[in-house]
N, C-alpha and C positions, 0 to 999 in steps of 0.2 A: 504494500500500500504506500509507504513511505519513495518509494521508486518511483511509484506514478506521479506523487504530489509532485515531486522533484522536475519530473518530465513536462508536468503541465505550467509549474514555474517556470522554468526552462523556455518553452515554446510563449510563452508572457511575454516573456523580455526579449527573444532573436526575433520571435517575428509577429505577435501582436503588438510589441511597440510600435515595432518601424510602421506595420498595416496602420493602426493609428495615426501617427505623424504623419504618417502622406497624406491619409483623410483629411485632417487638419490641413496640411499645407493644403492641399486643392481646394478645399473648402474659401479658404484664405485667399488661393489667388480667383477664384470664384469672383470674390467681392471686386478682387484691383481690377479685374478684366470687364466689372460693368453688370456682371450676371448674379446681385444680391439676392435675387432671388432661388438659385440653385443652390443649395447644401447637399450633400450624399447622403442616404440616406430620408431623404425626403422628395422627395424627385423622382421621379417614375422612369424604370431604365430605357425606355426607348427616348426620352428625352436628353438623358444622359449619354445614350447612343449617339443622337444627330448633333449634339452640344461637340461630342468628341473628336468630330467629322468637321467640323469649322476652323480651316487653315490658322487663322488667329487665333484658337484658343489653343489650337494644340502648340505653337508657336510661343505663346505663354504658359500652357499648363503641356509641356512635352510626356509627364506619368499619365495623364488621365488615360489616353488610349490604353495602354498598360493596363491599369486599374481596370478597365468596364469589361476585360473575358472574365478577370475574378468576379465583379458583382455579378454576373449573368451566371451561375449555379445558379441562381432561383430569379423566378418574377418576383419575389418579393423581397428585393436590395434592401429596401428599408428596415427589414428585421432583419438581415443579414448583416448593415452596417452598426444598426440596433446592440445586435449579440456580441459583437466583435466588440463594440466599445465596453459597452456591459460588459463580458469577460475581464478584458483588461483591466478597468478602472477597480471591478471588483473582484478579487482574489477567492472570495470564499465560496461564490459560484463554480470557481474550480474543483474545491474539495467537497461542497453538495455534491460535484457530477461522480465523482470519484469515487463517494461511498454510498451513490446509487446506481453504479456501475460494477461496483464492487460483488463479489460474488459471498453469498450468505454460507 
């Protein structure tokens, strides 16, 4: 059990941080590029599709094309980008999952 915790900490910090921080930065140059109104996770991804496809934003935001094959596992980005932050922020979601995954 002690193994998994470690693994799910682990995967926290290599690569749900960095997933966070990009979110944030795109989110961020979002706003410089004019498009206050687009956040991740709130934005419906075919919006975020043709946003990604606009020589000027990808010109400014060069990750987002990057970004949208990940949100596109589900039509529902927004509890994707939801969970991802959730996870992160909160640590103990990991060890609920852990010893509900855990075998009795």
């Amino acid at each position: 059990m002690n193994n998994v915790i470690f693994y799910l900490q682990w995967i926290s910090l290599t690569i749900l941080e960095r997933v966070v921080s990009e979110l944030d930065h795109i989110d961020a140059a979002f706003v410089r590029c004019g498009f206050s109104d687009l956040h991740l996770g709130s934005v419906g991804l075919d919006r975020l599709k043709r946003t990604a496809c606009i020589p000027q934003v990808v010109a400014s935001i060069p990750s987002l094309p990057r970004l949208v094959p990940f949100l596109e596992l589900t039509q529902h980005q927004e509890y994707l980008v939801t969970r991802i932050r959730g996870i992160f922020f909160h640590p103990e979601d990991q060890i609920r999952l852990v010893y509900r995954l855990a075998p009795s």
